[in-house]
mmCIF file of the N, C-alpha and C atoms, coordinates in Angstrom:
data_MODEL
# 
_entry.id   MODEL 
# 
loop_
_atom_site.group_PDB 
_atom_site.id 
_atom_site.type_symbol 
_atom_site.label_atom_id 
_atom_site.label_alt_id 
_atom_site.label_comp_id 
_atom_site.label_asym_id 
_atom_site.label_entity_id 
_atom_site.label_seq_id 
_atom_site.pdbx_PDB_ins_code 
_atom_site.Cartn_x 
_atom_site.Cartn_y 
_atom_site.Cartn_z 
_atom_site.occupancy 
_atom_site.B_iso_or_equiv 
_atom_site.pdbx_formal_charge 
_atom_site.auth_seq_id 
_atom_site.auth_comp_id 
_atom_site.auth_asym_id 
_atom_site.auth_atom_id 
_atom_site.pdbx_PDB_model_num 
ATOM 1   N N  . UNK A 1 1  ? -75.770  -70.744 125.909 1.00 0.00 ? 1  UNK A N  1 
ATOM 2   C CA . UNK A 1 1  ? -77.140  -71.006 126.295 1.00 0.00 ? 1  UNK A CA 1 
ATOM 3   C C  . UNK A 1 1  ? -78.058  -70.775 125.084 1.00 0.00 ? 1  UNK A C  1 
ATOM 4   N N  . UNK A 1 2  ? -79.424  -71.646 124.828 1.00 0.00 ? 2  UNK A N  1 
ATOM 5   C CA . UNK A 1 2  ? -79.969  -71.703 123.795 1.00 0.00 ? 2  UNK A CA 1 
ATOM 6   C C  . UNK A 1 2  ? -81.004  -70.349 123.483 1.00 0.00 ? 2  UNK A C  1 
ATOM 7   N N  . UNK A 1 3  ? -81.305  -69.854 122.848 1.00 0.00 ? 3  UNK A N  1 
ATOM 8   C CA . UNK A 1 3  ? -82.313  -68.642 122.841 1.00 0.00 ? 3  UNK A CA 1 
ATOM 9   C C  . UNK A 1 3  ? -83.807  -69.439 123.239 1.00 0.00 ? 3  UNK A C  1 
ATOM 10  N N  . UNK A 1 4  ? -84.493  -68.907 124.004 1.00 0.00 ? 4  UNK A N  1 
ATOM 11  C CA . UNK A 1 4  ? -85.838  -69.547 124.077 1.00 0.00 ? 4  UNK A CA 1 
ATOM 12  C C  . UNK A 1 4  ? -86.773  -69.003 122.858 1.00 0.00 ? 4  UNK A C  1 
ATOM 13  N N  . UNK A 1 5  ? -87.436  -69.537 122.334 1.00 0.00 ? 5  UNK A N  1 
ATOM 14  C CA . UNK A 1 5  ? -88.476  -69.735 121.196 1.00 0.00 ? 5  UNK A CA 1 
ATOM 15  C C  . UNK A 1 5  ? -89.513  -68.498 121.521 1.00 0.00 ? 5  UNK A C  1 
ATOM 16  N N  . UNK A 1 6  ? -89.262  -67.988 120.613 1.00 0.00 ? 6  UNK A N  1 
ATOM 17  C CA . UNK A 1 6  ? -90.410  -66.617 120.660 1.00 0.00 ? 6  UNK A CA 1 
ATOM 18  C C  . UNK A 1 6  ? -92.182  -67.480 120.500 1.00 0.00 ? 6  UNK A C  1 
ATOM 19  N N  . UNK A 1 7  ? -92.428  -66.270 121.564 1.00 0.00 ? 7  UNK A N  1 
ATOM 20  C CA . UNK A 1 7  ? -93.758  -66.446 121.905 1.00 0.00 ? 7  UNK A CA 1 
ATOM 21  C C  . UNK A 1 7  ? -94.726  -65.366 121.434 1.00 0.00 ? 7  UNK A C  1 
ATOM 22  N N  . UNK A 1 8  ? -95.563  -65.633 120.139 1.00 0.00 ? 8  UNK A N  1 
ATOM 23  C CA . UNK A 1 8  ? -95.875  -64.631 119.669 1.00 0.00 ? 8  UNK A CA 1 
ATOM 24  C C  . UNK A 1 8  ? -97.588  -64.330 120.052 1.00 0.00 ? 8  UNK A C  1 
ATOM 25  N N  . UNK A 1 9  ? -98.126  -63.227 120.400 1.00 0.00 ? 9  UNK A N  1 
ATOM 26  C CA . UNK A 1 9  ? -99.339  -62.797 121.061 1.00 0.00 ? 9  UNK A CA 1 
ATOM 27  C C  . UNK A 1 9  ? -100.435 -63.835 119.794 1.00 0.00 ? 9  UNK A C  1 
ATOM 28  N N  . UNK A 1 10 ? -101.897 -63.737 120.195 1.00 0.00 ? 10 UNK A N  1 
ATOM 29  C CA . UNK A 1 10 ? -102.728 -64.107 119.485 1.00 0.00 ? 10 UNK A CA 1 
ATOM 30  C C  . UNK A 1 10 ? -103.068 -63.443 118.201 1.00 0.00 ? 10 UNK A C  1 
ATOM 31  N N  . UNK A 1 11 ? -103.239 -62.059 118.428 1.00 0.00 ? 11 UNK A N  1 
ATOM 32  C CA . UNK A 1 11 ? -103.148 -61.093 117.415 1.00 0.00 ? 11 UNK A CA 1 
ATOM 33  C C  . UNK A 1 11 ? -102.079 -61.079 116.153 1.00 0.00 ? 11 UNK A C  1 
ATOM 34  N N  . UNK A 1 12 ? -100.797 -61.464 116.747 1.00 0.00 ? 12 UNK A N  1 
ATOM 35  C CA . UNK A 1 12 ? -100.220 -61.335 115.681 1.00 0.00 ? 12 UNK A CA 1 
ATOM 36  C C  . UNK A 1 12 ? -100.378 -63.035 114.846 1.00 0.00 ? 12 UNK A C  1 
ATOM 37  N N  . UNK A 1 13 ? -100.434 -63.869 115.434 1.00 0.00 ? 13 UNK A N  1 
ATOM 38  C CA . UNK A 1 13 ? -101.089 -65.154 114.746 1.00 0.00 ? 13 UNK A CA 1 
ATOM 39  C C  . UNK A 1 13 ? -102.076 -65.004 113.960 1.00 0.00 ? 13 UNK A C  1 
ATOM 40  N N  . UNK A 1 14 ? -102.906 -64.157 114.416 1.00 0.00 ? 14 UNK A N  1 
ATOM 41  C CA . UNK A 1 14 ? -104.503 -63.926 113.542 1.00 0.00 ? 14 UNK A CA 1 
ATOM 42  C C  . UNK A 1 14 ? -104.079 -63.339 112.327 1.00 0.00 ? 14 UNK A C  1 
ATOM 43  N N  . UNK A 1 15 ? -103.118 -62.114 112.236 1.00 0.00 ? 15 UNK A N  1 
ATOM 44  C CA . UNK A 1 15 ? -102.685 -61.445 111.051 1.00 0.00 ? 15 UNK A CA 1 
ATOM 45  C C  . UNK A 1 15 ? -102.013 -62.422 110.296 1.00 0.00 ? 15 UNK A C  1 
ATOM 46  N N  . UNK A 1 16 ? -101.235 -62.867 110.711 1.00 0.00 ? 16 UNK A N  1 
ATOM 47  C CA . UNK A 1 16 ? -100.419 -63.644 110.164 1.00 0.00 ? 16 UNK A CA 1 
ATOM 48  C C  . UNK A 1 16 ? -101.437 -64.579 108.894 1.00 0.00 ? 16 UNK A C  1 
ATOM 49  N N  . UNK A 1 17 ? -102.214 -65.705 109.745 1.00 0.00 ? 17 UNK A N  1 
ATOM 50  C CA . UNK A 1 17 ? -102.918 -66.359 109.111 1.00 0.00 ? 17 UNK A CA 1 
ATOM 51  C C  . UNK A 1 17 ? -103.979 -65.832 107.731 1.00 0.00 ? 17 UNK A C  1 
ATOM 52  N N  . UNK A 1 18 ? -104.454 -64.176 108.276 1.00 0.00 ? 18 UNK A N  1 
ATOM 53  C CA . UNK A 1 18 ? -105.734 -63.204 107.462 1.00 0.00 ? 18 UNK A CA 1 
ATOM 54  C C  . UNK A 1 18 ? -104.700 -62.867 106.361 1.00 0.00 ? 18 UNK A C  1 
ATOM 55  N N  . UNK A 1 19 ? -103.136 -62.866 106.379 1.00 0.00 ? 19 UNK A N  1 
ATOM 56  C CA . UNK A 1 19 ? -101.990 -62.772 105.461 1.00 0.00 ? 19 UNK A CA 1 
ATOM 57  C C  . UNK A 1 19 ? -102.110 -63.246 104.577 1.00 0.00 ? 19 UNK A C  1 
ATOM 58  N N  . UNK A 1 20 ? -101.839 -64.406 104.997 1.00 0.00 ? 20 UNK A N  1 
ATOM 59  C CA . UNK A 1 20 ? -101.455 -66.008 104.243 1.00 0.00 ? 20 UNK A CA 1 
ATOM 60  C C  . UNK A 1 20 ? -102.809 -66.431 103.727 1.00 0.00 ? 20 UNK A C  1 
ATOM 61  N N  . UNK A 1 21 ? -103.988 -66.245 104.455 1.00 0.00 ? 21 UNK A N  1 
ATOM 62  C CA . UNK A 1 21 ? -105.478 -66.605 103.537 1.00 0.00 ? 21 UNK A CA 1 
ATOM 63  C C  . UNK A 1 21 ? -105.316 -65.087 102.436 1.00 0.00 ? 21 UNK A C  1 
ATOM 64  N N  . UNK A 1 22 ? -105.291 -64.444 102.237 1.00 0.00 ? 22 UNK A N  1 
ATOM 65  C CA . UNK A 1 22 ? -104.700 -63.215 101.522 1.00 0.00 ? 22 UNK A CA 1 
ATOM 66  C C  . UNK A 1 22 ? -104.377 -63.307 100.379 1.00 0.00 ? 22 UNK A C  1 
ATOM 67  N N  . UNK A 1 23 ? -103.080 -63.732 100.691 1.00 0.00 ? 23 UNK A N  1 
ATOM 68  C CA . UNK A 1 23 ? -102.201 -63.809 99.061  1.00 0.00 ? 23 UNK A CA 1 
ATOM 69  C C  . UNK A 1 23 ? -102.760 -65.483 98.644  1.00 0.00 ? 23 UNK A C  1 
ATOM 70  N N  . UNK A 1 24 ? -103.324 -66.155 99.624  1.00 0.00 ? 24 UNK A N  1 
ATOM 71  C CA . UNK A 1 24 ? -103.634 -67.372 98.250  1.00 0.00 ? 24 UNK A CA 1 
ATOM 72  C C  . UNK A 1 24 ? -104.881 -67.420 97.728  1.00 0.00 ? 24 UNK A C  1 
ATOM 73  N N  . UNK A 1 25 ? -105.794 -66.663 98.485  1.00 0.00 ? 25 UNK A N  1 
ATOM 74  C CA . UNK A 1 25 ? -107.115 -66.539 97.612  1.00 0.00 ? 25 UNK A CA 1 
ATOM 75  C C  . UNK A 1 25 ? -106.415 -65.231 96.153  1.00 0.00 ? 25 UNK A C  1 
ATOM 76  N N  . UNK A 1 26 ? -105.322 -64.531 96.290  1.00 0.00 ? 26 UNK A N  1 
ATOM 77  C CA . UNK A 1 26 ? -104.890 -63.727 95.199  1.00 0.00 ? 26 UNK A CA 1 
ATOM 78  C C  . UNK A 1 26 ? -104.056 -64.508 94.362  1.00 0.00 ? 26 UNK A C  1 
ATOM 79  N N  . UNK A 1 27 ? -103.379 -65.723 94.541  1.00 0.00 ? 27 UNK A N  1 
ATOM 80  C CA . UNK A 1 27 ? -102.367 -66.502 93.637  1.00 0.00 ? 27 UNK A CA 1 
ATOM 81  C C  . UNK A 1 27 ? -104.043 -67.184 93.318  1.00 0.00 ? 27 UNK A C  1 
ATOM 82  N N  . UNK A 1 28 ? -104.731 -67.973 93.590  1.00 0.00 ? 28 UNK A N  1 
ATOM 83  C CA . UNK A 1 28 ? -105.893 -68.565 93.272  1.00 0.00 ? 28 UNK A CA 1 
ATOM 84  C C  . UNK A 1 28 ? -107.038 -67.788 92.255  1.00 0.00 ? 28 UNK A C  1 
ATOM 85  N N  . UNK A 1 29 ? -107.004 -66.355 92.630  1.00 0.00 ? 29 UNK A N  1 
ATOM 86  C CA . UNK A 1 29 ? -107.593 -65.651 91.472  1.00 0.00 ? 29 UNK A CA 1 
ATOM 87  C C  . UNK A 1 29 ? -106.658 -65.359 90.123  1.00 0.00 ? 29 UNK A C  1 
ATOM 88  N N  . UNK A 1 30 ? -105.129 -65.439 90.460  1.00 0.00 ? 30 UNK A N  1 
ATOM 89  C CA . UNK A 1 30 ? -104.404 -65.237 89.090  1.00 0.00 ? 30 UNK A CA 1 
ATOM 90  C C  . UNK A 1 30 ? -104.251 -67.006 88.615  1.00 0.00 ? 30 UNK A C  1 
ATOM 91  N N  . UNK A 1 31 ? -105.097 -67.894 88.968  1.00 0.00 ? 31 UNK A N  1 
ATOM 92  C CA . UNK A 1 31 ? -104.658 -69.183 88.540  1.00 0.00 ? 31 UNK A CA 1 
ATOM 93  C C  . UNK A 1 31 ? -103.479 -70.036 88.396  1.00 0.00 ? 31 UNK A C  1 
ATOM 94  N N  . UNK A 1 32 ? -102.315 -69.504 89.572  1.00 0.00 ? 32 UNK A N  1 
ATOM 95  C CA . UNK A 1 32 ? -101.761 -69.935 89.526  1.00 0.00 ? 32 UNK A CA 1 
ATOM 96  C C  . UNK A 1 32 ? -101.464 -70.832 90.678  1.00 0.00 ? 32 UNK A C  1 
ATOM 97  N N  . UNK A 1 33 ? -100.591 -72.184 90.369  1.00 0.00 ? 33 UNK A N  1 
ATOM 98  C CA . UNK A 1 33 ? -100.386 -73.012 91.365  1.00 0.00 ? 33 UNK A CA 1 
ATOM 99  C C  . UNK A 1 33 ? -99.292  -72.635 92.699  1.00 0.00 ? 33 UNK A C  1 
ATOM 100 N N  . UNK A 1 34 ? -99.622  -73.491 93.531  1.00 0.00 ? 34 UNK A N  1 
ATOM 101 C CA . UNK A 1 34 ? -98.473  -73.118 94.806  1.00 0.00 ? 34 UNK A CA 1 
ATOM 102 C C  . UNK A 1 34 ? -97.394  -73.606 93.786  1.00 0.00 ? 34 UNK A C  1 
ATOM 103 N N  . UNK A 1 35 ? -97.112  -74.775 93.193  1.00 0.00 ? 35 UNK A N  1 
ATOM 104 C CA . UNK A 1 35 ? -95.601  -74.736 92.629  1.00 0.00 ? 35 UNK A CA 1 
ATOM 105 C C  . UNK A 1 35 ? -95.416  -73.635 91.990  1.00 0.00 ? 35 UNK A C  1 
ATOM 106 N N  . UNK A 1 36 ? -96.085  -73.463 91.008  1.00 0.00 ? 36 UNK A N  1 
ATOM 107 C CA . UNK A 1 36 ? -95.847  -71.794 90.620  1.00 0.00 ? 36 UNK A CA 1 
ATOM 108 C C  . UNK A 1 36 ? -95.218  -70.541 90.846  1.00 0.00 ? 36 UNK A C  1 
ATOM 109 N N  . UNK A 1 37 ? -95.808  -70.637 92.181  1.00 0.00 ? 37 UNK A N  1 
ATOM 110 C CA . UNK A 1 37 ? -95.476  -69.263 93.265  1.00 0.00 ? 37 UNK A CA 1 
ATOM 111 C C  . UNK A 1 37 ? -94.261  -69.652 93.760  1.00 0.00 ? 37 UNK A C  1 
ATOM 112 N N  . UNK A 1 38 ? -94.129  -71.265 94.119  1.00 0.00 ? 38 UNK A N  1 
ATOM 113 C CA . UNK A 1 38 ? -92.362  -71.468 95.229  1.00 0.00 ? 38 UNK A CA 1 
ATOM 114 C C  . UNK A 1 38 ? -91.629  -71.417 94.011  1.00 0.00 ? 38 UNK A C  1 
ATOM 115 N N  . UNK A 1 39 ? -91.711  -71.568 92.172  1.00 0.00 ? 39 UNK A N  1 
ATOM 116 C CA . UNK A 1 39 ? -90.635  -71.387 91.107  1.00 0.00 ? 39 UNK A CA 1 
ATOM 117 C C  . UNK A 1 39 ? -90.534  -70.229 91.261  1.00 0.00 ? 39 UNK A C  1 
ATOM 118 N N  . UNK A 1 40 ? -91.389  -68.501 91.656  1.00 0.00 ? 40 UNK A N  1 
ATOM 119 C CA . UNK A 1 40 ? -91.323  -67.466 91.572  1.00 0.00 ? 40 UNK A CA 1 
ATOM 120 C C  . UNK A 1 40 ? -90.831  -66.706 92.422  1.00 0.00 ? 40 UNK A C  1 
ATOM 121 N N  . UNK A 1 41 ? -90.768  -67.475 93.713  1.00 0.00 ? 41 UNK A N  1 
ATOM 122 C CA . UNK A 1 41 ? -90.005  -66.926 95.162  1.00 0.00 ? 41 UNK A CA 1 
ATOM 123 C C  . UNK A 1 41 ? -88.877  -67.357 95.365  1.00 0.00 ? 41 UNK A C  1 
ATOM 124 N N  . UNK A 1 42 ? -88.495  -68.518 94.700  1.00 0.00 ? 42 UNK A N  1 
ATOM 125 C CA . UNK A 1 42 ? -87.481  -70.008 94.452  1.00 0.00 ? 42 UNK A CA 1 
ATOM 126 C C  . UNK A 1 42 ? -87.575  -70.361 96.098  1.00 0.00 ? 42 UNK A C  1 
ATOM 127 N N  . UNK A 1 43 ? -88.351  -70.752 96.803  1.00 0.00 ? 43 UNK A N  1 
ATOM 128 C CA . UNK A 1 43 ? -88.604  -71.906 97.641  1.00 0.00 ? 43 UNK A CA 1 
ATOM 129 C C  . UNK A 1 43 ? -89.598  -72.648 97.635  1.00 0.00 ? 43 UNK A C  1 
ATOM 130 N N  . UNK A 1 44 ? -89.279  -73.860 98.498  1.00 0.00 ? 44 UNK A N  1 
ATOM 131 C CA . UNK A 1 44 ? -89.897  -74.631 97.748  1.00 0.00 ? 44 UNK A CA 1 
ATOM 132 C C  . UNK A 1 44 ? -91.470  -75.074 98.546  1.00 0.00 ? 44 UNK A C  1 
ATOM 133 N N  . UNK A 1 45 ? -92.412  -75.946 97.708  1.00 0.00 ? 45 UNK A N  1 
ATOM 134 C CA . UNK A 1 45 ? -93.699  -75.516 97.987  1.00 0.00 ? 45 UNK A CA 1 
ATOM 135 C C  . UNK A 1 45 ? -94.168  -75.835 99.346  1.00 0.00 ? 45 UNK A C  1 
ATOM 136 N N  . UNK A 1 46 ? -93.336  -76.323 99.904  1.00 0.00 ? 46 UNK A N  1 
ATOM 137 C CA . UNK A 1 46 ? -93.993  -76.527 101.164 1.00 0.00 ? 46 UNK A CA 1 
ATOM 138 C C  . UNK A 1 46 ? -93.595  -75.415 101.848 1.00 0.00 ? 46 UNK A C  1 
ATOM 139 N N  . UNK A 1 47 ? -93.096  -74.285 101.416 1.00 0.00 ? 47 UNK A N  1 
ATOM 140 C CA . UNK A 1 47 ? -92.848  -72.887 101.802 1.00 0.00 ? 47 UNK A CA 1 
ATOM 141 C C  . UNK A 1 47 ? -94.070  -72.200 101.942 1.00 0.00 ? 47 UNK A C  1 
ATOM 142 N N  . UNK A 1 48 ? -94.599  -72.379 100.374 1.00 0.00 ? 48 UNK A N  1 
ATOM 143 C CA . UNK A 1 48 ? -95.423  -71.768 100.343 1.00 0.00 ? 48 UNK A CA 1 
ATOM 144 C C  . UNK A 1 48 ? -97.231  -71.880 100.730 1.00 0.00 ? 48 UNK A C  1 
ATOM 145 N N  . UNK A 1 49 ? -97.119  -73.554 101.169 1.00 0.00 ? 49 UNK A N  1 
ATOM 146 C CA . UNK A 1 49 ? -97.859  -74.158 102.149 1.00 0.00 ? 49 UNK A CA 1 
ATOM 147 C C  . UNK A 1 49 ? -97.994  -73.181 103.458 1.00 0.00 ? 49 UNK A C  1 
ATOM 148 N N  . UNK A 1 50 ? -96.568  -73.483 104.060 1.00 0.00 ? 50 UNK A N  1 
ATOM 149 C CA . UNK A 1 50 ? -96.532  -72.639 105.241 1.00 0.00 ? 50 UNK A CA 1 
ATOM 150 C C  . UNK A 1 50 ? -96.732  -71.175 105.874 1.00 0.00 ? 50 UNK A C  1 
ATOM 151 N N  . UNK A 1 51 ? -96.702  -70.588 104.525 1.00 0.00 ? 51 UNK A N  1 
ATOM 152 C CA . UNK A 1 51 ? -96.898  -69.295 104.142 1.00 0.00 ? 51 UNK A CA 1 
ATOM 153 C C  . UNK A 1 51 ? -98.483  -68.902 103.840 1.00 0.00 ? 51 UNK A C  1 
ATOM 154 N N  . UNK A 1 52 ? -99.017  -69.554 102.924 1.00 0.00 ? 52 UNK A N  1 
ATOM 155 C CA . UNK A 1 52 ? -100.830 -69.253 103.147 1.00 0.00 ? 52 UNK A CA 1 
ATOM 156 C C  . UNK A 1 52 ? -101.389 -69.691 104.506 1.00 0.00 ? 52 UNK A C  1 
ATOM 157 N N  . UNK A 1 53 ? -100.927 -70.447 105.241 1.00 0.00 ? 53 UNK A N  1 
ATOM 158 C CA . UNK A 1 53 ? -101.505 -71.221 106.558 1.00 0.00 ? 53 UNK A CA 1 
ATOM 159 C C  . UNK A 1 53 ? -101.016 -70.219 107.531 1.00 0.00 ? 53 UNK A C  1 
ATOM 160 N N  . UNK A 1 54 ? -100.155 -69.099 107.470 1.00 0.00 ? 54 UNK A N  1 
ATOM 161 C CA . UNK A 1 54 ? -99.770  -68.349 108.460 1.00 0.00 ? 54 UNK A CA 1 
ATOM 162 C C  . UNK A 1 54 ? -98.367  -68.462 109.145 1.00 0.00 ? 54 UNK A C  1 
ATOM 163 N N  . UNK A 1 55 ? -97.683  -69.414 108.893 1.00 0.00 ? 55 UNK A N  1 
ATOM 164 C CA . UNK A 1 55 ? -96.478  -69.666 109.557 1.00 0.00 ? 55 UNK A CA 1 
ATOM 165 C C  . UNK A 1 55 ? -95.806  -68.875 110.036 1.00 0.00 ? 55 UNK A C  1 
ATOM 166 N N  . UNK A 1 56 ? -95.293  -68.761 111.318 1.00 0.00 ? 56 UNK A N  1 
ATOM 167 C CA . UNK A 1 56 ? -94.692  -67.227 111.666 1.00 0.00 ? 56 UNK A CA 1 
ATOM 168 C C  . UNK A 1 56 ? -92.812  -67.788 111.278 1.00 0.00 ? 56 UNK A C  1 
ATOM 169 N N  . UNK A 1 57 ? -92.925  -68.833 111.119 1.00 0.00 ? 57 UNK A N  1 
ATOM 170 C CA . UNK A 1 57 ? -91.337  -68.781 110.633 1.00 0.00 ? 57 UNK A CA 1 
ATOM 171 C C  . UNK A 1 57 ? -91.201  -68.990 109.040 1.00 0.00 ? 57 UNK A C  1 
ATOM 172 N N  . UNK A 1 58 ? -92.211  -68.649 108.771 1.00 0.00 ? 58 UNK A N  1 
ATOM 173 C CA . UNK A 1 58 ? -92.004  -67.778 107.043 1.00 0.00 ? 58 UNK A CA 1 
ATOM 174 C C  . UNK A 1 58 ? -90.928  -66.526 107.424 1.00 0.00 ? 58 UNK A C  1 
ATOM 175 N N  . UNK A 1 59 ? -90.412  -66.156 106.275 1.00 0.00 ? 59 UNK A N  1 
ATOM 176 C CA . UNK A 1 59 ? -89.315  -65.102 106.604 1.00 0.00 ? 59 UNK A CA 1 
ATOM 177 C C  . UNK A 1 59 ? -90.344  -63.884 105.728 1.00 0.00 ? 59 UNK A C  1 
ATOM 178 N N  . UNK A 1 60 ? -90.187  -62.808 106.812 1.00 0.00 ? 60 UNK A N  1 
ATOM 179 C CA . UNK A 1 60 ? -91.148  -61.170 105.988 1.00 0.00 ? 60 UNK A CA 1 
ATOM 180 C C  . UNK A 1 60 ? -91.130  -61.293 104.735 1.00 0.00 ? 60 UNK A C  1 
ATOM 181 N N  . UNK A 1 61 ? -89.355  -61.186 104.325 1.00 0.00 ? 61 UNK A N  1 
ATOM 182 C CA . UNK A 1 61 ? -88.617  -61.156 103.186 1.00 0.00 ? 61 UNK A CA 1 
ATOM 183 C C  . UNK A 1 61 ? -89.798  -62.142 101.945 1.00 0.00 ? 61 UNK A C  1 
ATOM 184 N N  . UNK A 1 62 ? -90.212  -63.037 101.829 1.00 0.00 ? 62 UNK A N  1 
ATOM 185 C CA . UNK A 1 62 ? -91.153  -63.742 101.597 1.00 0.00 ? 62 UNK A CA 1 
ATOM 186 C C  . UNK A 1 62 ? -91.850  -63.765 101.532 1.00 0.00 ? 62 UNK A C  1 
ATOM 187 N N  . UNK A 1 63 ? -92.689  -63.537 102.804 1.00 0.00 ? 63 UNK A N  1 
ATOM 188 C CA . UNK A 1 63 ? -94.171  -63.147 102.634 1.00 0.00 ? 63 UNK A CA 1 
ATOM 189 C C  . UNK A 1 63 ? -94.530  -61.845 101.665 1.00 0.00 ? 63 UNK A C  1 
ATOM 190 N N  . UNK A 1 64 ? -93.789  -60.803 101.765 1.00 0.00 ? 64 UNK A N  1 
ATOM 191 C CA . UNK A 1 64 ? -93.849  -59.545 101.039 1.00 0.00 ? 64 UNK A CA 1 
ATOM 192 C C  . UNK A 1 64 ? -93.359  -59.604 99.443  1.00 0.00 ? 64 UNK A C  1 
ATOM 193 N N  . UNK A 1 65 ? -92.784  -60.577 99.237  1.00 0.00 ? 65 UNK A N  1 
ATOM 194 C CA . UNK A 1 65 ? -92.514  -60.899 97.957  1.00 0.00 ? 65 UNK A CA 1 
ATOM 195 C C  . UNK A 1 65 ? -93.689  -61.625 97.220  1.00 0.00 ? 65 UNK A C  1 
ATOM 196 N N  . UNK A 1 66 ? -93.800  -62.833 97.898  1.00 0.00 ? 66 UNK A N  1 
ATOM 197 C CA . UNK A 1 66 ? -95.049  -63.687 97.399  1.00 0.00 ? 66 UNK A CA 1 
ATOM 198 C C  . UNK A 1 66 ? -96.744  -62.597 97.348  1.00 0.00 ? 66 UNK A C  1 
ATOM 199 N N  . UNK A 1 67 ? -96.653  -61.623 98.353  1.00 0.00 ? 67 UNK A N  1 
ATOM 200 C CA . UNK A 1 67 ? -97.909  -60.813 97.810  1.00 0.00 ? 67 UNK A CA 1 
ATOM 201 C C  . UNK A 1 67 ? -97.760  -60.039 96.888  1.00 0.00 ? 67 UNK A C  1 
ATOM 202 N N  . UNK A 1 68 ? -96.438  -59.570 96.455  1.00 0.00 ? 68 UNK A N  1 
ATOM 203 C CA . UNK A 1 68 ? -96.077  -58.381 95.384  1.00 0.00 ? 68 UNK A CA 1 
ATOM 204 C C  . UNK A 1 68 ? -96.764  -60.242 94.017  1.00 0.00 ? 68 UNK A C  1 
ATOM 205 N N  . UNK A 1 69 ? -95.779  -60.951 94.133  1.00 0.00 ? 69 UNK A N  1 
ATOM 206 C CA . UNK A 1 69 ? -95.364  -61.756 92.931  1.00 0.00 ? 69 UNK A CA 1 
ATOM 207 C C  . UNK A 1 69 ? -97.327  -61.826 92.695  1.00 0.00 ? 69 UNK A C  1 
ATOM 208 N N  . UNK A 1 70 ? -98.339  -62.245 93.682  1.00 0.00 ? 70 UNK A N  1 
ATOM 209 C CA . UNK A 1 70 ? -99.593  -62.449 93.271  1.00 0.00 ? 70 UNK A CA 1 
ATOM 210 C C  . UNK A 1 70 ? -100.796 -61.047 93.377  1.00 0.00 ? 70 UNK A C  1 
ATOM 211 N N  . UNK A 1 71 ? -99.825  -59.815 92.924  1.00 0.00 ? 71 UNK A N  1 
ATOM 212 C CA . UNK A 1 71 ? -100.310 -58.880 92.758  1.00 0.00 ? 71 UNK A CA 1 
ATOM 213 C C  . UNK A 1 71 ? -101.378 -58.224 93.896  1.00 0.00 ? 71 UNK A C  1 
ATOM 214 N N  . UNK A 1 72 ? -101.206 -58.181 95.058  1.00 0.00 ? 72 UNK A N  1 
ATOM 215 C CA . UNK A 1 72 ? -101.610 -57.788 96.236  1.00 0.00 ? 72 UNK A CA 1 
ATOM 216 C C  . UNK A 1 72 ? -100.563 -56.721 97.256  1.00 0.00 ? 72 UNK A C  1 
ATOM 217 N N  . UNK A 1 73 ? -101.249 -55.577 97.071  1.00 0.00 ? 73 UNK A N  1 
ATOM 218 C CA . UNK A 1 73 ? -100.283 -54.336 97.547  1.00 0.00 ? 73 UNK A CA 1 
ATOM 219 C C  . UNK A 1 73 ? -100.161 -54.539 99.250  1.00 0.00 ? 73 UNK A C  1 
ATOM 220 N N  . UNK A 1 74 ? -99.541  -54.615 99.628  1.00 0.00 ? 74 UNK A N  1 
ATOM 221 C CA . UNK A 1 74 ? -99.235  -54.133 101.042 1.00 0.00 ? 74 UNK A CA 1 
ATOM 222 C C  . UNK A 1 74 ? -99.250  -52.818 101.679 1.00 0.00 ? 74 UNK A C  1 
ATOM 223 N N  . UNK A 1 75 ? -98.439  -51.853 100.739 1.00 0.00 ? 75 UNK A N  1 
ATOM 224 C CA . UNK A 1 75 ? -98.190  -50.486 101.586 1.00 0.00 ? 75 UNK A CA 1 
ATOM 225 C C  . UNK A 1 75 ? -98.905  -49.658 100.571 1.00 0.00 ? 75 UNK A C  1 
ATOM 226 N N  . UNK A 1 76 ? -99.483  -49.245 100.785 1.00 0.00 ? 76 UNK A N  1 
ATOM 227 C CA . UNK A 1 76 ? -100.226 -48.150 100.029 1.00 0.00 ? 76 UNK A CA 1 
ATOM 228 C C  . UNK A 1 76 ? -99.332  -46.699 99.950  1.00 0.00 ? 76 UNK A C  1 
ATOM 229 N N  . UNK A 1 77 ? -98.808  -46.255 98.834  1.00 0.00 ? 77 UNK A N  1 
ATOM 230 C CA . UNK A 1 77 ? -97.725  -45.828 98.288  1.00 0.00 ? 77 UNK A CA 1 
ATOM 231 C C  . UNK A 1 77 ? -98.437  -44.446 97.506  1.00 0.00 ? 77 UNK A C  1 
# 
């Protein structure tokens, strides 16, 4: 039987998206291009399309990379 498709609350959509507007206004202040960023994550740019727009099937693994790679801390350490 097939898994049914996660249904994710509004809230976490909103983060998601305040994410992804996030790290590309921060790749946009280091001047660099989305190809740029998918040569630096190695996927490819329509990844990283999907990834500033909020995509919840971006993988964490990714998202947390692409904010380290455009110099934007996550965990305060």
């Amino acid at each position: 039987m097939p898994k049914a498709p996660l249904t994710l609350s509004s809230s976490t959509l909103s983060v998601l998206k305040t994410l992804g507007a996030m790290i590309k206004a921060a790749r946009l202040e280091r001047g660099m291009s989305q190809a740029e960023l998918s040569q630096r994550l190695g996927v490819s740019r329509s990844t990283v399309i999907f990834l500033e727009k909020g995509e919840p099937k971006v993988s964490v693994g990714t998202v947390f990379e692409a904010a380290t790679v455009v110099g934007m801390p996550l965990i305060a350490e």
